[in-house]
C-alpha positions as CSV (number, residue, x, y, z in Angstrom):
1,X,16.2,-26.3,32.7
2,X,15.6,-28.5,30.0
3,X,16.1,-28.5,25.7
4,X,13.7,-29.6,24.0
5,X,12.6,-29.8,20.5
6,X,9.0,-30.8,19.0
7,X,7.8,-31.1,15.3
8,X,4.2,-31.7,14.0
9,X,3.8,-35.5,13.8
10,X,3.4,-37.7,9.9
11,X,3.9,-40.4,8.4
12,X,7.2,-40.3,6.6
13,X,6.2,-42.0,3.0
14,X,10.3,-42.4,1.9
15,X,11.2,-44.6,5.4
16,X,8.0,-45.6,5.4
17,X,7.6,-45.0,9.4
18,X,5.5,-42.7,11.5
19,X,7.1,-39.7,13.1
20,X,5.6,-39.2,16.6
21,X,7.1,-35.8,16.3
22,X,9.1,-35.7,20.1
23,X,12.8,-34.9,18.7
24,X,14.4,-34.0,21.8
25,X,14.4,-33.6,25.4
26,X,17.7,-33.1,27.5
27,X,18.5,-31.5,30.9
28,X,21.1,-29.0,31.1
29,X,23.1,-30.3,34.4
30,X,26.6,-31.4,34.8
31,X,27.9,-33.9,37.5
32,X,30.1,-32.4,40.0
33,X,31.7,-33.2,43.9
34,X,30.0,-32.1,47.4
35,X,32.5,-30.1,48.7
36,X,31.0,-30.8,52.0
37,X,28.7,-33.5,53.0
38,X,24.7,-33.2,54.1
39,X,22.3,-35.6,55.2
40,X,21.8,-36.7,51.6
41,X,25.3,-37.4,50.5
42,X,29.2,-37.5,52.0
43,X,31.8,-35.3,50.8
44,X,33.5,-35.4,47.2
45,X,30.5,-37.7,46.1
46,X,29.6,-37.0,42.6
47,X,25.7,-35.2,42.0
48,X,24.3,-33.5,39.7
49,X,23.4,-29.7,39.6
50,X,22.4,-26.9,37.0
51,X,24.6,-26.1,34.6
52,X,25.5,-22.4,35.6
53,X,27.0,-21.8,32.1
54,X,23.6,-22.4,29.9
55,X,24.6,-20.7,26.7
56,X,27.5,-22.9,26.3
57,X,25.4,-26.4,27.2
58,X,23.2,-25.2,25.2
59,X,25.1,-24.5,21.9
60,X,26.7,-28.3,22.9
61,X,23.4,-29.7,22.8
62,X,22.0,-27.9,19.5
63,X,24.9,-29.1,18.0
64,X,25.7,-32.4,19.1
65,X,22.2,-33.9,20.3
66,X,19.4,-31.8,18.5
67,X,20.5,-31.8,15.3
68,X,21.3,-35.8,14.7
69,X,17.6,-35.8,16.7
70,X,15.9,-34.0,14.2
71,X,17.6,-35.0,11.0
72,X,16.7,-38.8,11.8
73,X,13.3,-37.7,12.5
74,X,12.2,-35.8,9.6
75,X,11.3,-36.0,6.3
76,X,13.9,-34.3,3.8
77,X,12.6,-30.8,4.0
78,X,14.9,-27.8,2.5
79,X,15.5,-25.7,4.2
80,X,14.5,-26.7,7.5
81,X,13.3,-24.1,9.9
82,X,14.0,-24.5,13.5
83,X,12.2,-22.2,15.7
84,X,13.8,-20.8,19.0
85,X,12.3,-18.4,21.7
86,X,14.2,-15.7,22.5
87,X,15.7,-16.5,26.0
88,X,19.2,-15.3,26.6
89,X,21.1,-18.7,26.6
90,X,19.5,-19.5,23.1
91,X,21.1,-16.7,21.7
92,X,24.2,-19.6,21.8
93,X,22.1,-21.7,18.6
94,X,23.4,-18.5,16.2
95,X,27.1,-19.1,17.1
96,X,29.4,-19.8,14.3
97,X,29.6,-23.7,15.6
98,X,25.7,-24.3,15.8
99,X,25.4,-23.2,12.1
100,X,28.3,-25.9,11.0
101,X,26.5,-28.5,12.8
102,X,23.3,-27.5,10.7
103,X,24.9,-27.9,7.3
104,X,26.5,-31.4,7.8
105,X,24.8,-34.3,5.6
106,X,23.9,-31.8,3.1
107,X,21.2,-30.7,5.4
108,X,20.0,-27.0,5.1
109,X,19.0,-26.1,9.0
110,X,18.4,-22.6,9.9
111,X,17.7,-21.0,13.3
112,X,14.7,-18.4,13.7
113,X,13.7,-16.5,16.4
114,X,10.1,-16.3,17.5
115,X,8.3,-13.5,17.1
116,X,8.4,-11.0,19.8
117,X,6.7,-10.3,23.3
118,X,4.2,-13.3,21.6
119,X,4.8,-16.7,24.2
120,X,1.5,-18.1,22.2
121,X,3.7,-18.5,19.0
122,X,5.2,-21.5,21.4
123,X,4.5,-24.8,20.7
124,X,6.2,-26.1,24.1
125,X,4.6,-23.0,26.0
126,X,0.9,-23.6,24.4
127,X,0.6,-27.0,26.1
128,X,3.7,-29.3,25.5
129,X,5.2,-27.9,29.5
130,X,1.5,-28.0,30.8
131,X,1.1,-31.6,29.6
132,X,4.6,-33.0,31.4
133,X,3.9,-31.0,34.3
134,X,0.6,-32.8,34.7
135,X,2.3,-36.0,34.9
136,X,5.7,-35.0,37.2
137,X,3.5,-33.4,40.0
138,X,1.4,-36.5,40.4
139,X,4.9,-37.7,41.3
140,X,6.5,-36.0,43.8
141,X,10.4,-35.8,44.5
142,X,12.7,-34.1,46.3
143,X,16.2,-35.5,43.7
144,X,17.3,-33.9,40.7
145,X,17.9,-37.1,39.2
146,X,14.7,-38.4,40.0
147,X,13.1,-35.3,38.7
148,X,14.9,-35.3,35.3
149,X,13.5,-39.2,34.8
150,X,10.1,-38.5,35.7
151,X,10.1,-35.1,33.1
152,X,12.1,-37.6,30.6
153,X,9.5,-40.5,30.9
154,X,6.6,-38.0,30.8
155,X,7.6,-36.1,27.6
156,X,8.5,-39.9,25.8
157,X,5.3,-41.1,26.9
158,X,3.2,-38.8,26.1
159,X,0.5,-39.0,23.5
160,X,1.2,-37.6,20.0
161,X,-2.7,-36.2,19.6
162,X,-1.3,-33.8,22.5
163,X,1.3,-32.6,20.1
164,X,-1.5,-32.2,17.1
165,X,-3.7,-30.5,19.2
166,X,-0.9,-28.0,20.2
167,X,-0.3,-27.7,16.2
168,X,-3.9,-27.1,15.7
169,X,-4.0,-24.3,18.4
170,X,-0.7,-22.3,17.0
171,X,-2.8,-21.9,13.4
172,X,-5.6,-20.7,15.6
173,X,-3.2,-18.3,17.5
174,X,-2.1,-17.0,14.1
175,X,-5.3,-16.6,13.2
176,X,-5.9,-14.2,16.2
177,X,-2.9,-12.8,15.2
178,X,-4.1,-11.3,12.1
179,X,-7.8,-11.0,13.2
180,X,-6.2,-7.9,15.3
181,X,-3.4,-6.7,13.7
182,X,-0.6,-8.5,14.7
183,X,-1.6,-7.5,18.3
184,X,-1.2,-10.1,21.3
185,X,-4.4,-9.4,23.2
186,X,-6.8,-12.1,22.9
187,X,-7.3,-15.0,24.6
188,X,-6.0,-18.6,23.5
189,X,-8.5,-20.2,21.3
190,X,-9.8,-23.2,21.9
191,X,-10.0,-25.9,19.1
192,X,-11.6,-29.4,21.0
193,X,-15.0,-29.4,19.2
194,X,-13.0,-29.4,15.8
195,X,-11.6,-33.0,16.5
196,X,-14.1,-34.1,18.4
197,X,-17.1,-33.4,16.0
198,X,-15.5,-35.6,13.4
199,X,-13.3,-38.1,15.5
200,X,-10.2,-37.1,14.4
201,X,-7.3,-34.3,14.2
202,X,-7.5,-32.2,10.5
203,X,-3.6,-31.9,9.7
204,X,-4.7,-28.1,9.3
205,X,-7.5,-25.5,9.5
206,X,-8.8,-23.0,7.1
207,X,-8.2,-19.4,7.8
208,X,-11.6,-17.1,7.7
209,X,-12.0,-16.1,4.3
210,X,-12.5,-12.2,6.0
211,X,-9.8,-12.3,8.3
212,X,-7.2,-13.7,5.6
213,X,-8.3,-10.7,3.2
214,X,-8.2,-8.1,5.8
215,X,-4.6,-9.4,6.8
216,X,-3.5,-9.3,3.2
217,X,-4.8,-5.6,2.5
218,X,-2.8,-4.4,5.8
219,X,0.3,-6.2,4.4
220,X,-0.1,-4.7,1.1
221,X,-0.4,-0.9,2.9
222,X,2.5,-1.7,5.4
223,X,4.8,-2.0,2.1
């Protein structure tokens, strides 16, 4: 299991410097003795293995690793929104400790939950995981180690138009969204011919005129 953490990718005009967007990625394993040995390794020699208590690694992480990664990585936004799925262990970023971490340097950082039985409101799940996964299967191992390099190296590497695309396709998503009435079934829109009729990724695209106004009346009658 990994932690990671995306944003949309800029150019930040204050540092002057372009922000591919890749915050953070970080296995949750610890290093531990065999207690017996195998045909990979003697006794008492140190490996790693999955960290049985994921809540706890992953408040450790929020806290100590993905908040430094995003605060030296983004532009000075207040407050800034940090969106979680709703797995179990993740439930650990609302603890008391998490939110201190959020509020050091005078940052504003708040923890939100994703909506719902809706996976597509996912950056990482729309194509972030898919992308990696292309790349670690074309190199198979059999190590833990091994495997948490390859993911590592694959998610650093990677291209930062994957990440815009995957930007591109959550407006879309939302767009579905409202299109039928905050209902999940639809399939994923695709956006390609938008960047590749012009040569280039729009930083956003317009919501239909008719599906905006038909959103906006059911709002208005739901209140």
């Amino acid at each position: 299991m990994f932690l990671a953490a995306v944003a949309r990718s800029r150019y930040d005009l204050r540092r002057r410097t372009y922000i591919d967007g890749k915050l953070i990625i970080c296995p949750i394993v610890g290093r531990v003795q065999a207690q017996r040995s195998s045909a990979n390794r003697q006794a008492r020699d140190w490996e790693t293995k999955k960290h049985f208590h994921g809540f706890r690694r992953v408040r450790k992480d929020a806290g100590g690793e993905g908040f430094p990664s995003h605060t030296s990585q983004m532009a000075r936004v207040d407050p800034l929104r940090v969106q979680h799925d709703n797995a179990n262990p993740h439930g650990a970023v609302t603890r008391a400790t998490v939110k201190q971490a959020a509020k050091e340097g005078g940052w504003d950082i708040r923890m939100e939950f994703q909506p719902p039985k809706s996976p597509d409101m996912n950056i990482l799940d729309l194509g972030i995981f898919n992308a990696i996964q292309s790349v670690q299967y074309r190199q198979p191992t059999y190590k833990i180690d091994a495997l948490i390099e390859i993911v590592m190296a694959a998610f650093n590497m990677g291209p930062s138009r994957t990440l815009d695309k995957c930007f591109l396709t959550l407006q879309k998503v939302m767009e579905c969204i409202i299109r039928h009435a905050g209902d999940n079934d639809f399939r994923l829109p695709r956006v390609s011919k938008l960047y590749i009729k012009n040569g280039f990724i729009p930083s956003s695209i317009v919501c239909n005129a008719a599906v905006y106004a038909n959103g906006k009346t059911a709002l208005m009658q739901m209140q």
